[in-house]
C-alpha positions as CSV (number, residue, x, y, z in Angstrom):
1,X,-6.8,33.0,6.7
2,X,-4.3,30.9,5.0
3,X,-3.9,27.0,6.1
4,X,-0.3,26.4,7.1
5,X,1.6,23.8,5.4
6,X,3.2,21.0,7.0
7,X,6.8,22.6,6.0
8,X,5.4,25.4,8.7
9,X,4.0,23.0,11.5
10,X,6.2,22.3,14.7
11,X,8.0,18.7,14.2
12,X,5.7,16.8,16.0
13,X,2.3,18.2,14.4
14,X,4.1,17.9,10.7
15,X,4.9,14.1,11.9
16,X,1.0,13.4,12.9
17,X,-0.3,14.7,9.7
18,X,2.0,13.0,7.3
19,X,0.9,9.6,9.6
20,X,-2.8,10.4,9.1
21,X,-2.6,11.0,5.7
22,X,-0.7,7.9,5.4
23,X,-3.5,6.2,6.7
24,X,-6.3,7.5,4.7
25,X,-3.7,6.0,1.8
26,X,-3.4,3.1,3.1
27,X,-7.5,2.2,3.6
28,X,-7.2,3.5,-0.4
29,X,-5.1,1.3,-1.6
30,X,-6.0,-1.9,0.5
31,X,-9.8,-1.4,-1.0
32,X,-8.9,-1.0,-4.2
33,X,-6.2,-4.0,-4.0
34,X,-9.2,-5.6,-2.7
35,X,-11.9,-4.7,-5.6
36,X,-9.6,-5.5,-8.0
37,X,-7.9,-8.7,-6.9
38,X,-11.0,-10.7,-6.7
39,X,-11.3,-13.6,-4.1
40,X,-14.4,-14.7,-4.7
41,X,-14.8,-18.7,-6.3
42,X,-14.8,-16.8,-10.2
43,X,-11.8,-14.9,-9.5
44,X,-9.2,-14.8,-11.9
45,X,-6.7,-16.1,-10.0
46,X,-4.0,-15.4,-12.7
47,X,-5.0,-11.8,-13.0
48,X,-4.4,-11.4,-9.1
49,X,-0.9,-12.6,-9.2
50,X,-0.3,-11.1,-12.4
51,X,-1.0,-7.9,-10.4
52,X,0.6,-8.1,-7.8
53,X,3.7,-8.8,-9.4
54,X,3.2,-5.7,-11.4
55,X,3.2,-3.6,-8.2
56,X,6.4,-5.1,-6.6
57,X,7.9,-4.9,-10.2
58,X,7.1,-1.0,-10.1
59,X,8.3,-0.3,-6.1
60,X,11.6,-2.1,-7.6
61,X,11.7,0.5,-10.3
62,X,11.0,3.5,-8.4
63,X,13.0,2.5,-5.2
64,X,15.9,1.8,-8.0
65,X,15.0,5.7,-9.7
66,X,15.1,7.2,-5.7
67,X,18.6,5.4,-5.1
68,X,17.1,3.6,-2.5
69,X,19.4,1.0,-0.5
70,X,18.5,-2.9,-0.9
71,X,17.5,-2.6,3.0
72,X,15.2,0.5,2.1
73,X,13.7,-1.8,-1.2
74,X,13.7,-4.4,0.8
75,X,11.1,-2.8,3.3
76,X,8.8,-1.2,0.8
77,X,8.4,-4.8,-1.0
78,X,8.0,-5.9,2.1
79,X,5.3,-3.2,2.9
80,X,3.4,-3.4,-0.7
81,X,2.9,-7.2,0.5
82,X,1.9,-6.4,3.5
83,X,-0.7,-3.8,2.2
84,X,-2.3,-6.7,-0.3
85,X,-2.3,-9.5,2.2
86,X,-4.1,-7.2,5.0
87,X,-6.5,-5.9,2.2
88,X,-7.5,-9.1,1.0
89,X,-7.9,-10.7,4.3
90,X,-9.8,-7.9,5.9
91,X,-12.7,-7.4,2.8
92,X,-12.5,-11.0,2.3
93,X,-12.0,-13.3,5.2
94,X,-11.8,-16.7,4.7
95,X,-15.1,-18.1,5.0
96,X,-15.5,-20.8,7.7
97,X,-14.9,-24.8,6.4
């Protein structure tokens, strides 16, 4: 028997896979953020920001290669942020003072 593809799934069912894959990408990329951009007291500090500029220079690019609006850009800058900061602060929590 041959697996349907999402192009062949009812609306709804499409929409829950594509927002559970999503997910499994998100977990992903926030540990990997987190395994690479060090927090600990010898992280390279530089290397972090270095990186993270990297990424928002690359969404820039690729939202500029899709034609996406500055709204649209916008929001996925906003969303690459957002993934770094939860990943960092979920694998490494600030340690209590």
């Amino acid at each position: 028997m041959q697996q349907a593809t999402i192009r062949d799934m009812a609306t709804d069912d499409a929409i829950a896979v594509l927002e559970a894959r999503l997910v499994v990408l998100e977990i992903v990329t926030m540990s990997a953020l987190a395994m690479v951009m060090d927090t600990s007291d010898t992280a390279d500090r530089a290397q972090a920001n270095s990186l993270m500029q990297l990424i928002l220079e690359t969404v820039d690019h690729r939202c500029g290669e899709l034609g996406f609006s500055p709204n649209c850009k916008r929001s996925a800058r906003d969303y690459a942020m957002g993934l770094v900061g939860t990943a960092l602060a979920s694998l490494y929590p600030s340690r209590p003072n």
